[in-house]
N, C-alpha and C positions, 0 to 999 in steps of 0.2 A: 471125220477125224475124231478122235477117243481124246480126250486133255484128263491129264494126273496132275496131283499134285503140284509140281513143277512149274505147273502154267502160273502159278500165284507168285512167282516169283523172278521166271526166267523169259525173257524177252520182254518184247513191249508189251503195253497194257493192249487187250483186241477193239476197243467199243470204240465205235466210228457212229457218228447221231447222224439218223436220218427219220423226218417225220416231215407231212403236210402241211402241219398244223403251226401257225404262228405262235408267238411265247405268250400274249394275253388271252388266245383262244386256245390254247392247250388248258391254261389258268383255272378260267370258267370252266371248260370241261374236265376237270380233274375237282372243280369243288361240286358241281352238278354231279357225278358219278359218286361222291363220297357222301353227300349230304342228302340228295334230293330222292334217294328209295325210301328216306328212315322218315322225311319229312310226308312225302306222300302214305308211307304206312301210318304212321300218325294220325294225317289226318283224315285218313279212310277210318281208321279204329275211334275216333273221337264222334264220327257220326253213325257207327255201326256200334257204339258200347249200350246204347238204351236198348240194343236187339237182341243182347248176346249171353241174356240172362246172370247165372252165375260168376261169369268172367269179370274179375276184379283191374283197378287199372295196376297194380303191382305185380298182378299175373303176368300182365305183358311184359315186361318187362325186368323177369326175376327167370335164369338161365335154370334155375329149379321145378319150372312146371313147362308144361307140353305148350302153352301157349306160348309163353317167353322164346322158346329155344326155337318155333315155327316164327317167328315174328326175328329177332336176330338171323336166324338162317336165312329168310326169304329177303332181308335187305339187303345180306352178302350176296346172294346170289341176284338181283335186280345190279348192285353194283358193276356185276363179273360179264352181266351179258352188256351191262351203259358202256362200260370200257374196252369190252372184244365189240362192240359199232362202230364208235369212235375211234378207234383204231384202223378198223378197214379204208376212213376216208384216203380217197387216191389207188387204191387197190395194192396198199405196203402195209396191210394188219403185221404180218410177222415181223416186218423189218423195226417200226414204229413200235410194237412190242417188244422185241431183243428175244424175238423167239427164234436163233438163229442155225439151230436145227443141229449145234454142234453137242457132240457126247462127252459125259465126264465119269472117270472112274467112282465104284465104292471109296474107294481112297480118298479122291477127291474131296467129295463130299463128307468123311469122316474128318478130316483136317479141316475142311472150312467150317463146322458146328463145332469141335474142338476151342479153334479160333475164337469164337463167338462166345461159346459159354464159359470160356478160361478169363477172357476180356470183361465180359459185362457179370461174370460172377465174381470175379478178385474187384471190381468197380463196386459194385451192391454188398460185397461183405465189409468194403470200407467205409460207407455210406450211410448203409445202414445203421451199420454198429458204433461208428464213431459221434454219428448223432442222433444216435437213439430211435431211433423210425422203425414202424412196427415192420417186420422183412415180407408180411403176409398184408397189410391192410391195403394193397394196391391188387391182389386177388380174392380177393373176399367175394365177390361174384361170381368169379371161377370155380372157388372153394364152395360156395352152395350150388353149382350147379352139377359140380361132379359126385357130391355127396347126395345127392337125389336119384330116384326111379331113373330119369331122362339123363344120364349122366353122359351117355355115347354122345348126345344131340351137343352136350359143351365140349365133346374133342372133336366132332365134325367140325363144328363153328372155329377153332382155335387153330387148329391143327391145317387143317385143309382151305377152308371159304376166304378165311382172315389170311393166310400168307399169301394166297392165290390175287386174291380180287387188289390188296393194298398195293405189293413189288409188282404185280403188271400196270396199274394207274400210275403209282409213283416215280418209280425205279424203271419202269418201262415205258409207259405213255408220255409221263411228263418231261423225264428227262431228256427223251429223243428230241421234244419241241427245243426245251430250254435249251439245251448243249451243244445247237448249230451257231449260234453266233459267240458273242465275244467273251460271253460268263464262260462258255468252252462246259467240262462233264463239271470238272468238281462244283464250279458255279451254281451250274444247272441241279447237282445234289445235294446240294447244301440249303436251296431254298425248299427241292422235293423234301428233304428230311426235315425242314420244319415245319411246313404241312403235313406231312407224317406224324410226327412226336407229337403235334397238335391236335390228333385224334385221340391222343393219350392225356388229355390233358386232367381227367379226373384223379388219377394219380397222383400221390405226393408226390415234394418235388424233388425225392433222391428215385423215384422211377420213373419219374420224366426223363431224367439228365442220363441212366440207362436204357431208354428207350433212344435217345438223340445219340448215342455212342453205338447201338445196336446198328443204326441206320446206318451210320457211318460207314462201319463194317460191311453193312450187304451191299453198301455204294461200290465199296473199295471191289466185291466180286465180280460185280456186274463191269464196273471200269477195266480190270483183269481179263476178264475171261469174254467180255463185250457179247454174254448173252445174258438174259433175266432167271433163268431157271436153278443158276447156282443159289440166288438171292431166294426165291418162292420154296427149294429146297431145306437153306441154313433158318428160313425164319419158322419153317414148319417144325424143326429139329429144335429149336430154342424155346417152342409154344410147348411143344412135346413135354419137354424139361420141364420149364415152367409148373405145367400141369401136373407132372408125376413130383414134384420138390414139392407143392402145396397139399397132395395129397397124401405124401409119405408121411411128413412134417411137420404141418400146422397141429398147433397143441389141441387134444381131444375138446377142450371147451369152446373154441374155436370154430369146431365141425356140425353143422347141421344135421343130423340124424336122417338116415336114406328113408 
């Protein structure tokens, strides 16, 4: 079955929770899949830096040179394969995922990123501006790593690894756990999306509070359309943006030199 537009507003909502996994051991496994690639890279990099010669420790971790962007990439990716395991337990990876194999129009998808950046941009241009919050200093990372050589390596990591690995943990792994018993979905999305927003947490706090509205939103598709792909699509589409606003936009002194 093909779903348009329509589906976001015309019948019931689809998502029916079905997971394995109990609510405190989904928990753990959703803080283990988000935390424990970045902690083990760590501290493999911490005993491998007196071998590694030139490599500085701000290298690793600055999306502007080849080692940062290989070190972010390879935790996303450690993440993506911790969450497609954990998933399989019981032999219901897709179900447990909301990979529910159903198809959605261009349309579709053109109206739920509409959704999304009309929402969380009339939100951020209030926020910003009414008190005063720099609209760029919550991508400044972003912003020096697309103004560098390695600039593809920060829209793999934003675009694709980041919406992929977080709405299948979050929005899919965990809420399947949560959402069987009596929290019900929004419950179950509401604790997901402040574990979510809580990986944002270096952010001021007018893009926090737009990171916790954005979630909101891919909640609302995933609840809609009762598969995960609407959600891993709209946040790909809002990263995209993100990325092309900071780079069209942010003032010339602002810009690190490629």
């Amino acid at each position: 079955m093909t779903m348009g537009p329509d589906v976001l507003t015309a019948g019931p909502p689809r998502y029916a929770p079905g997971s394995p996994w109990s609510y405190y051991g989904a928990l753990v496994a959703a803080g283990l899949i988000s935390l424990a690639p970045a902690a083990v890279a760590v501290a493999v990099l911490s005993l491998a830096m007196p071998y590694l010669g030139q490599v500085r420790g701000q290298d690793m971790i600055s999306l502007a040179t080849p080692e940062g962007v290989a070190f972010a990439a390879a935790t996303q990716v450690m993440s993506l394969i911790l969450v497609w395991f954990c998933a399989g337990k019981g032999g219901r990876r897709r179900e447990v995922l909301r990979l529910t194999g159903e198809r959605f129009t261009i349309g579709f998808y053109v109206v739920a990123a509409m959704i999304l950046l009309l929402v969380t941009g009339l939100l951020e241009l209030l926020l910003y501006k009414t008190f005063d919050v720099d609209i760029f200093a919550d991508t400044a990372f972003l912003r020096e790593g697309l103004t560098s050589p390695v600039a593809a390596g920060t829209v793999v990591i934003a675009v694709i690894l980041a919406p992929l690995w977080e709405e299948l943990t979050f929005r899919g792994f965990l809420v399947s756990a949560l959402s069987k018993g009596r929290l019900g979905f929004w419950g179950a999305a509401l604790i997901a999306n402040v574990l979510w927003t809580s990986l944002h947490a270096s952010y001021s706090w007018a893009g926090v509070t737009s990171v916790f509205v954005a979630g909101l939103i891919l909640s609302w598709l995933v609840w809609r359309t009762g598969d995960v792909k609407p959600a891993i699509v709209t946040h790909a589409a809002g990263n995209a943006f993100a990325l092309a606003f900071t780079y069209g936009f942010a003032p010339p002194s602002q810009l690190i030199p490629a």
